[in-house]
C-alpha positions as CSV (number, residue, x, y, z in Angstrom):
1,X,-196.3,-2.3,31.1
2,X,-199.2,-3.9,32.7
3,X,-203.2,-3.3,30.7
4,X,-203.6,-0.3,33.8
5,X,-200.9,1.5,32.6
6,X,-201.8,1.2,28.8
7,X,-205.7,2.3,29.3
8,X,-204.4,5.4,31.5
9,X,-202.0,6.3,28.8
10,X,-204.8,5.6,26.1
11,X,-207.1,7.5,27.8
12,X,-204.8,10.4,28.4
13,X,-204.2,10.3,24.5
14,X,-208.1,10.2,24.0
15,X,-209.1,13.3,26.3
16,X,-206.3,15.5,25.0
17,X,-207.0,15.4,21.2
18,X,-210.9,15.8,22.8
19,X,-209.8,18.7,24.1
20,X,-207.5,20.3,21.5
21,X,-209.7,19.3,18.5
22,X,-212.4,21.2,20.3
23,X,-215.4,18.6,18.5
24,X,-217.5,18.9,21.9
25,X,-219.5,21.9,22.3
26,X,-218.7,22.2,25.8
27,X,-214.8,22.4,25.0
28,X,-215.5,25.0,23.3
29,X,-217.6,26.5,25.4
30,X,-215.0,26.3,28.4
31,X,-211.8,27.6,26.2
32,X,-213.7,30.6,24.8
33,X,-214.8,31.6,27.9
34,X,-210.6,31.1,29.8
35,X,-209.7,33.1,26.4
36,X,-211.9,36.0,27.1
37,X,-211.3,36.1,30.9
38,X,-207.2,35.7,30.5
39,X,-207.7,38.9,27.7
40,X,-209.8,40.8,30.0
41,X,-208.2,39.9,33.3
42,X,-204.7,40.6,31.7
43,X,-205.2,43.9,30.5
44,X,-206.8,45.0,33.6
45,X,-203.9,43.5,35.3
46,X,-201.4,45.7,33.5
47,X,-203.0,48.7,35.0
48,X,-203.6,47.5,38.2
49,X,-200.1,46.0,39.1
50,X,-198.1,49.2,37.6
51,X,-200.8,51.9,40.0
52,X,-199.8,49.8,42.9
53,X,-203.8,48.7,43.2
54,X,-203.5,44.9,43.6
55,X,-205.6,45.7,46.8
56,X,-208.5,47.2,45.0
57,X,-208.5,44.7,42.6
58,X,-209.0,41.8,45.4
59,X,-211.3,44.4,47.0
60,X,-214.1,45.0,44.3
61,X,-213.7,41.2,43.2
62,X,-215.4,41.1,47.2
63,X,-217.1,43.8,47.1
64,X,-219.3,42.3,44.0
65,X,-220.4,39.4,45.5
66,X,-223.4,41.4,47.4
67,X,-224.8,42.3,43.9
68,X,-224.2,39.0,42.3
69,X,-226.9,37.9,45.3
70,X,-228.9,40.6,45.1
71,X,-229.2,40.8,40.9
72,X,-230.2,36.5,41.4
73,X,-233.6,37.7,44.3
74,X,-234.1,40.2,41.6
75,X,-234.8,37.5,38.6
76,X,-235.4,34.8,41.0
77,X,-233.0,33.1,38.5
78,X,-229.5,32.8,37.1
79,X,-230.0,35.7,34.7
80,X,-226.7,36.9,33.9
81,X,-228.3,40.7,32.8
82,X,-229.1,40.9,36.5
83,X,-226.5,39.6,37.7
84,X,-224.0,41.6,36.1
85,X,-226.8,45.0,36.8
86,X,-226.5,43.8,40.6
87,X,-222.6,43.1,40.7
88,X,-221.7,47.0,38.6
89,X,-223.7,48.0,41.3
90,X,-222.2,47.1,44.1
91,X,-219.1,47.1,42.5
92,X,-219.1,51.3,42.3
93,X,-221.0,51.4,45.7
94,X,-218.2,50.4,47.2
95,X,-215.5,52.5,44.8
96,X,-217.8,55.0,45.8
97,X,-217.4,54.0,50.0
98,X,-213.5,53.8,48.9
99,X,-213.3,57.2,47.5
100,X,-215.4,58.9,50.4
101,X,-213.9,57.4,53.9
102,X,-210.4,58.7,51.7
103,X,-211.5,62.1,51.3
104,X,-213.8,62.8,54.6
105,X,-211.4,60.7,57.2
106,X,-208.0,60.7,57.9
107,X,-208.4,56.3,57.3
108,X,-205.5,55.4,55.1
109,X,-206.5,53.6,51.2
110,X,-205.4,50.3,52.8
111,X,-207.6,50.6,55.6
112,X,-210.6,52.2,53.6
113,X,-210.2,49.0,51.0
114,X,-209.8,46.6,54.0
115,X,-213.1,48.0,55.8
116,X,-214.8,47.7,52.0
117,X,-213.8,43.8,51.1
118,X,-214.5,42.4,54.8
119,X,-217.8,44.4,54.8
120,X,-219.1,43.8,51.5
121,X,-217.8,40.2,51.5
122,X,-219.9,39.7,54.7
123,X,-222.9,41.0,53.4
124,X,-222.5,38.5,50.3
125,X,-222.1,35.6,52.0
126,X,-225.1,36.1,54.5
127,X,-227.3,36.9,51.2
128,X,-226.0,33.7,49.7
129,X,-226.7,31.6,52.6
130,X,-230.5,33.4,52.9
131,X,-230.8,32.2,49.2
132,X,-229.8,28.5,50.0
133,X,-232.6,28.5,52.3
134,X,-235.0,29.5,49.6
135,X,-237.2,27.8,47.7
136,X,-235.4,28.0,44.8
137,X,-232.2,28.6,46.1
138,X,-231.0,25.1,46.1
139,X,-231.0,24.9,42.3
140,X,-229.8,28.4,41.5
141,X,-226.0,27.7,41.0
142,X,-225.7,30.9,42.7
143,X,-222.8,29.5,45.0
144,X,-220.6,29.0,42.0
145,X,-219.9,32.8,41.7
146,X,-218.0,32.2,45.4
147,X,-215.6,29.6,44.3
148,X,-216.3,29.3,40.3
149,X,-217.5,26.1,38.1
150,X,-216.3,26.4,34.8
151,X,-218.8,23.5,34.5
152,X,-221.6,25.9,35.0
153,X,-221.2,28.8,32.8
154,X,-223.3,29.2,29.4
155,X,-223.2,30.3,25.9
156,X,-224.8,33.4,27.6
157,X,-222.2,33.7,30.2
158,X,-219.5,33.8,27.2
159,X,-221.3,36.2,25.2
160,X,-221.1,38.6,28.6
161,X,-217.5,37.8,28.7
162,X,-216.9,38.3,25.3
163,X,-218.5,41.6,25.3
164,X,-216.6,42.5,28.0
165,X,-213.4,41.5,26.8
166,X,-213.7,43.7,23.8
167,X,-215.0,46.4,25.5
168,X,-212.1,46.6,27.6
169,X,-209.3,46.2,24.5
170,X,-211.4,48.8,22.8
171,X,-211.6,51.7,25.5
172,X,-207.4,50.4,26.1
173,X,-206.5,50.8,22.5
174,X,-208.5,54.4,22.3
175,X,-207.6,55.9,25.6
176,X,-204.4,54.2,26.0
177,X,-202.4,57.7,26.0
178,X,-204.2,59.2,28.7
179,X,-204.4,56.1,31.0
180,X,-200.8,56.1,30.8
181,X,-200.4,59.7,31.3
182,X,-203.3,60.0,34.6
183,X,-201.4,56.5,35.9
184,X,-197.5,57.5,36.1
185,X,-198.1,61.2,36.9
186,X,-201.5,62.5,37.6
187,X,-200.4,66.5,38.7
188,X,-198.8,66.3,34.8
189,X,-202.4,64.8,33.4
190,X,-204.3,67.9,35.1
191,X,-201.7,70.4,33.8
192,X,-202.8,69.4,30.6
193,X,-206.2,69.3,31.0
194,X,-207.2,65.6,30.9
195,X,-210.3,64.4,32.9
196,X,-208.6,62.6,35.2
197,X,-211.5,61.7,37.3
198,X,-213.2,60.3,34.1
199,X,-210.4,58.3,33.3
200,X,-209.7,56.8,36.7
201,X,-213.7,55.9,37.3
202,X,-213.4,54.6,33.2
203,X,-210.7,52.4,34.8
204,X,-212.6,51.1,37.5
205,X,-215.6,50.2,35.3
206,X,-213.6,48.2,32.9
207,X,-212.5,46.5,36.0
208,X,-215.6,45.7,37.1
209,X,-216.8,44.3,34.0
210,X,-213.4,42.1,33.8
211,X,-214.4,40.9,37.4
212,X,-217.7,40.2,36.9
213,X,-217.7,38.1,33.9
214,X,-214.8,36.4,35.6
215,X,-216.9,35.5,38.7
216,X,-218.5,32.0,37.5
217,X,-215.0,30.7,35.8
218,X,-212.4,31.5,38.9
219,X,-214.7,33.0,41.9
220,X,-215.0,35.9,44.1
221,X,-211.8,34.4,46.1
222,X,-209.0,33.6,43.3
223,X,-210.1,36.5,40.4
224,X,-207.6,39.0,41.7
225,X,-205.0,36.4,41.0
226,X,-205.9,36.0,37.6
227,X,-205.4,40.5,37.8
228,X,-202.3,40.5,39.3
229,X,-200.4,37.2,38.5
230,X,-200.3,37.6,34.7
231,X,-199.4,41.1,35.0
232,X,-196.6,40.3,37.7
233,X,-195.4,37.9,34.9
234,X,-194.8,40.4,32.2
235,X,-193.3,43.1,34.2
236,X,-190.3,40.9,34.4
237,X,-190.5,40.7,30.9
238,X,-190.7,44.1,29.7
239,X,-190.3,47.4,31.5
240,X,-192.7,49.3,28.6
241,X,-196.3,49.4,29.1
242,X,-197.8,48.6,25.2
243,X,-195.9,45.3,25.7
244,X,-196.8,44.7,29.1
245,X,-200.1,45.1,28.2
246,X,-200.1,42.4,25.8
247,X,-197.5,40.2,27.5
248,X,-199.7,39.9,30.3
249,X,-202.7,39.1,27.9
250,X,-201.0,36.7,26.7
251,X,-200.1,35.1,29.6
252,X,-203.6,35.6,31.1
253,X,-205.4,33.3,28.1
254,X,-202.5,31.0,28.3
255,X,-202.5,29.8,31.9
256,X,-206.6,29.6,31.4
257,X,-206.5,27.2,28.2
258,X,-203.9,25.3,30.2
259,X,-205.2,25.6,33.3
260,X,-208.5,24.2,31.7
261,X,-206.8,21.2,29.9
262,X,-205.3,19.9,33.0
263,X,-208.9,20.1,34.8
264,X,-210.0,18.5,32.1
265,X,-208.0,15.7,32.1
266,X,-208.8,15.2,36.3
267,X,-211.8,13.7,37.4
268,X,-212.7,16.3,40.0
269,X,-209.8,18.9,39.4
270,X,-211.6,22.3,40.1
271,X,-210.6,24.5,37.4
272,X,-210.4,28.3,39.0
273,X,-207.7,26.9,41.2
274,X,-205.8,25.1,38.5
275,X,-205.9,28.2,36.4
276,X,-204.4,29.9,39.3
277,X,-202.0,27.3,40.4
278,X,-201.0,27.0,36.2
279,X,-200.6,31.4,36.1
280,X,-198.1,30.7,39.4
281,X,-195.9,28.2,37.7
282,X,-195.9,30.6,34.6
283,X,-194.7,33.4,37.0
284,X,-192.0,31.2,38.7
285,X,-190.5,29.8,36.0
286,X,-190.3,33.3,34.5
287,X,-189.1,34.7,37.6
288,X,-186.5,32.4,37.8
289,X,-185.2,31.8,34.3
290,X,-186.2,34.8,32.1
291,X,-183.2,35.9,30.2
292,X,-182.7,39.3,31.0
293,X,-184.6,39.4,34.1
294,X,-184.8,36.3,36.2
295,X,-183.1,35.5,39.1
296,X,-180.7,32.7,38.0
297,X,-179.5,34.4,34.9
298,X,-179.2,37.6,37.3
299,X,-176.8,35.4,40.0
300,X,-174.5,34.3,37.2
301,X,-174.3,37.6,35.7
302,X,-173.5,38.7,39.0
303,X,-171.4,35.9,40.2
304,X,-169.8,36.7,36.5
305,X,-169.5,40.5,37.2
306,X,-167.7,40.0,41.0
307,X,-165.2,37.2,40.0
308,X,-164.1,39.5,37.1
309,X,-163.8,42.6,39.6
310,X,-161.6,40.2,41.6
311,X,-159.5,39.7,38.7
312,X,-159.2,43.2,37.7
313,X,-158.1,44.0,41.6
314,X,-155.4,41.5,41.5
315,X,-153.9,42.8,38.3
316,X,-154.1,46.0,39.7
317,X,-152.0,44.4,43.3
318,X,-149.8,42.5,41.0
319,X,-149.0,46.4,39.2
320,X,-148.6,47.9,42.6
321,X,-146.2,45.6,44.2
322,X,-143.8,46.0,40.9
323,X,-144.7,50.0,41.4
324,X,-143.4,49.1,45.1
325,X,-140.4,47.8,44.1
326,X,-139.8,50.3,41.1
327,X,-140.2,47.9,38.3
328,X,-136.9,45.9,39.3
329,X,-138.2,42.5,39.0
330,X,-140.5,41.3,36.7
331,X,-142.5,38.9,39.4
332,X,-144.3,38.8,42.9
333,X,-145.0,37.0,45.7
334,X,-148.6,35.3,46.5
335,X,-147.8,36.2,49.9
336,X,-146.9,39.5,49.4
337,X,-150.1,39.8,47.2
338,X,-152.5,38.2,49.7
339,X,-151.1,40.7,51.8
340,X,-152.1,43.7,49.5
341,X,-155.4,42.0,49.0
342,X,-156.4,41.3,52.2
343,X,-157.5,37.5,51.5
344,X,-156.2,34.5,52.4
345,X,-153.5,32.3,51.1
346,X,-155.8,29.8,49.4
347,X,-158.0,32.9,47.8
348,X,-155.3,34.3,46.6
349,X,-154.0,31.0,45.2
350,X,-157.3,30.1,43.3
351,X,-157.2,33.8,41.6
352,X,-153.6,33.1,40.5
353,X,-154.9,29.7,38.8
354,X,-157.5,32.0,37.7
355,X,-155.1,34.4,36.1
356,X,-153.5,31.9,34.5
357,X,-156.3,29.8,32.9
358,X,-157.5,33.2,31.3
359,X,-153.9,33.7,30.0
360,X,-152.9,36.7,31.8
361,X,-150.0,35.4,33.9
362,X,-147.6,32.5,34.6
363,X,-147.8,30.8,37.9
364,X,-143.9,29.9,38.9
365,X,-144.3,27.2,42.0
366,X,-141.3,26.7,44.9
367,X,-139.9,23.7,45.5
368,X,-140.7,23.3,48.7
369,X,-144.8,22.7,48.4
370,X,-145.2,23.4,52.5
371,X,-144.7,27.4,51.1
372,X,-146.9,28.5,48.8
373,X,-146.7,32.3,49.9
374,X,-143.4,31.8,48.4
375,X,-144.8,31.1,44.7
376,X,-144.6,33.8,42.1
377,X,-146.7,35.2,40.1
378,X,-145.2,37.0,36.6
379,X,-148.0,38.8,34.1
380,X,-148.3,38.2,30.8
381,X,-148.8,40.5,27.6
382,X,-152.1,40.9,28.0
383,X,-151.9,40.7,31.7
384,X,-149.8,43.4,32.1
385,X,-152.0,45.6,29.9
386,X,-155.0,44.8,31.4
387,X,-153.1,45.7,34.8
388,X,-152.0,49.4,33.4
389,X,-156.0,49.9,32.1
390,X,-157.1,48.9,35.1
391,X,-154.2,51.7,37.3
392,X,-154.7,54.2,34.6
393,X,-158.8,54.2,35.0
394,X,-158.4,54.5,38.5
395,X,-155.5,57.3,38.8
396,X,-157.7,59.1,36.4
397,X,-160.8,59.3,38.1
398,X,-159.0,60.7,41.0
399,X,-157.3,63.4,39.8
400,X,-160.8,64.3,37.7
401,X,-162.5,64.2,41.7
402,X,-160.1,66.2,43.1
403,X,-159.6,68.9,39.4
404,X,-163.0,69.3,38.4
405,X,-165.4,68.1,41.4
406,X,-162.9,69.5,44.3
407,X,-162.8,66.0,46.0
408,X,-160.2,66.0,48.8
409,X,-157.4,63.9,47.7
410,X,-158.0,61.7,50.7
411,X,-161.7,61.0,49.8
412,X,-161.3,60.1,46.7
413,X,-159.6,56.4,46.5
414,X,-163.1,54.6,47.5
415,X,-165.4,56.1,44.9
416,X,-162.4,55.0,42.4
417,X,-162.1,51.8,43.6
418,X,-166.0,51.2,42.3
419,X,-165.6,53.2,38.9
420,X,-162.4,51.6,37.6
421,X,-164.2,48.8,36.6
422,X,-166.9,50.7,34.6
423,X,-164.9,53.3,32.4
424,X,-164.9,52.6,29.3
425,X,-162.3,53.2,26.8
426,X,-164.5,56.3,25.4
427,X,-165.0,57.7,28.6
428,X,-161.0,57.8,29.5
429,X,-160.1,59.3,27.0
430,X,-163.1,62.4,27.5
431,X,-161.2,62.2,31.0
432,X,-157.7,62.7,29.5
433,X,-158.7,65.7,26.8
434,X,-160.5,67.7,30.2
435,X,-156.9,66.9,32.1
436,X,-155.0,67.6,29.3
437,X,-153.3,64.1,29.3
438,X,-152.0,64.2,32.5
439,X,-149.2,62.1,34.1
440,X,-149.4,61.9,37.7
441,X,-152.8,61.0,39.8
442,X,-153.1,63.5,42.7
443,X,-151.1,61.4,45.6
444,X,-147.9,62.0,42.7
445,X,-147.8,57.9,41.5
446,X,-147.3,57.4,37.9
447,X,-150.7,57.3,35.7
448,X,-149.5,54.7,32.9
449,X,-150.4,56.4,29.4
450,X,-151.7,54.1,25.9
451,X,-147.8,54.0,25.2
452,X,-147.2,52.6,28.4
453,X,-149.7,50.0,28.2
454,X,-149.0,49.1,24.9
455,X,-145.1,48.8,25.2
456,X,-142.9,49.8,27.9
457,X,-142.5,46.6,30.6
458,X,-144.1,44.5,28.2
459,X,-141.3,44.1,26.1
460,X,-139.3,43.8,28.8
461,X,-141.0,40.7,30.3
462,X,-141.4,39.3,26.7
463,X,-137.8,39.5,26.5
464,X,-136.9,37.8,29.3
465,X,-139.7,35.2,29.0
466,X,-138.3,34.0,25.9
467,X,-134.5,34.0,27.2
């Protein structure tokens, strides 16, 4: 290891404990700040993602920026009263331009909230630029609210996000119910008599204020990722809304404090962008490997559920063939069962081997290796009762279809073929009590009972297996 390698490493060591000991004012500065914004970002989030408004969120985090401008001619400086005055006010202008192109035109919410963020956004940016060109423009720091500069923001600037950041777990914690009520169902919230309108323009203020005091850390362009990404998150962790809430709270403040350690640690990393690049990774790696939910654990669950169904249908074509040949021998074909099964010779062959690894039949090979239709495939004890479970779900269901929902006894083997691999043992027995215990299916085939399963052929094969 070369003296490069050692300082980089040294120095790595060096600005990490810096950051995590949090010694320099501005460290603390920065993580209080990413801690209030994830909070207040994350429980906006919650609401926004589950009322299907990820637009509007992106569309009043544009249509602020007009505000933001207007709020810095007003003080002539960076005063982050006026700033936040100017940005609430343009904020529920254009809520305001939303809810009345809505109810006066036939334009669509997506186009009324396009027609908002390009128009305000427009306007912002030609204020901004008219504000470069100013005297004092040049040293306002007023561009930092398009882009963010966690660099720039002040004690102040915390204090506003602070406050906000309460304010919005406050008014969450005491109007919770009702948010939840006017969100999922909003004919059911005015049937019992809650101000819906207040609620919904309550919603969008606390939105505002969590975009606002966002603007300087993450900008006008990436704060409705820090909205919608941490909230994406936890709704593949939980389906409830209390823990979604928090989940994505969580996961809000988290990807900012890491988000900021990583700029930190760059020489020129912008920070709004890591924060948002660090709150994707979060989201992939949950999307991906979440226990319940993610996609990989979902594919071998599923992979899990289809090779078992495969199983289950080749006990069942084993059973059928021996039905076929009224229980006269005690083995069948592959040939004969590829046949039934409608797969091919080396399918057939691997679920054989697959039978046999989980102990539910003996594989009997042919001489003559250039045949292997010819092998033979004999079930086991517990092969053979899994076989007559399997039959005896599926003979079931279609005599209850064809007794008790008036199926026609044609139309009835599909919708058991799905459901024989689903009933459970409490379930069959339900069945048996409504059919009184009945003994043939509805096209007259035998429907093996629990005595059937549990002796019968069985002992017959166990005989002969140990002759």
């Amino acid at each position: 290891m070369d003296a490069a390698q050692v300082n980089s490493e040294v120095n790595l060591i060096s600005k990490t404990f810096r950051f995590f000991s949090f010694s320099d004012y501005s460290v603390q500065v920065v993580v209080l700040g990413v801690i209030f914004m994830g909070v207040g970002c994350g429980l906006m989030g919650g609401f926004v993602v589950t009322r299907k408004l990820s637009l509007f969120g992106d569309t009043l985090s544009h249509a602020v920026l007009p505000g933001v401008a207007v709020g810095f001619l007003w003080s002539q400086s960076k005063n982050s009263i006026s700033i936040i005055v100017g940005a609430m006010i343009a904020g529920f202008l254009g809520v305001f331009l939303i809810s009345l192109l809505k109810k006066t035109t036939r334009i669509g919410l997506d186009s009324a909230l396009g027609l908002v963020l390009s128009g305000f956004y427009a306007v912002g940016i030609c204020l901004l630029t008219r504000i470069q060109k100013m005297e004092f423009g040049n040293q306002s720091g007023i561009d930092r609210y398009l882009f963010g500069q966690i660099t720039g923001i002040s004690a102040s600037d915390v204090w506003a996000m602070g406050i906000s950041c309460i304010l919005i777990a406050l008014i969450t914690m005491i109007f919770y119910k009702e948010l939840l009520v006017t969100g999922f169902d909003h004919g059911f919230a005015h049937s019992i008599g809650l101000p819906v309108d207040f609620l919904q323009y309550l919603l969008w203020m606390l939105l505002a204020f969590a975009v606002i005091t966002s603007l300087q850390v993450i900008g006008v362009i990436l704060v409705s990722a820090l909205l919608i990404i941490p909230a994406a998150t936890a709704s593949i962790i939980t389906q409830k809304m209390r823990n979604l809430l928090v989940w994505s709270a969580l996961l809000g403040m988290v990807a900012g404090v890491i988000g900021s350690y990583i700029s930190f640690l760059g020489s020129r990393l912008p920070t709004g962008p890591i924060i948002v690049l660090t709150s994707t990774l979060i989201f992939i790696l949950t999307l991906f490997f979440h226990s319940q939910n993610g996609l990989l654990f979902k594919w071998l669950r599923l992979r899990g559920k289809e090779r078992k169904i495969a199983l289950e249908n080749t006990l069942k074509a084993v059973y059928q063939e021996l039905e076929g040949n009224k229980f006269s021998e005690d083995s069948v074909r592959l040939g004969n069962l590829a046949k039934r099964r409608r797969v091919s010779m080396p399918e057939m062959y691997q679920e054989a081997i697959h039978l046999v690894k989980k102990e539910l039949a003996f594989l009997i090979p042919v001489k003559n290796q250039n045949l292997p239709s010819e092998n033979t495939l004999t079930l086991s004890p517990a092969g053979w009762s899994e076989a007559c479970r399997i039959v005896r779900n599926h003979r079931l269901w279609e005599l209850y279809l064809t007794n008790e929902v008036q199926y026609a006894a044609d139309h009835v083997h599909e919708d058991a073929e799905k459901i024989e691999h689903v009933l459970g043992d409490e379930t069959v027995r339900k069945i048996e009590r409504i059919l009184s215990n009945p003994r043939r299916d509805p096209h007259g085939k035998l429907i093996p009972s629990r005595q059937d399963i549990e002796q019968g052929f069985i002992e017959k094969m166990v005989a002969k297996n140990l002759s």
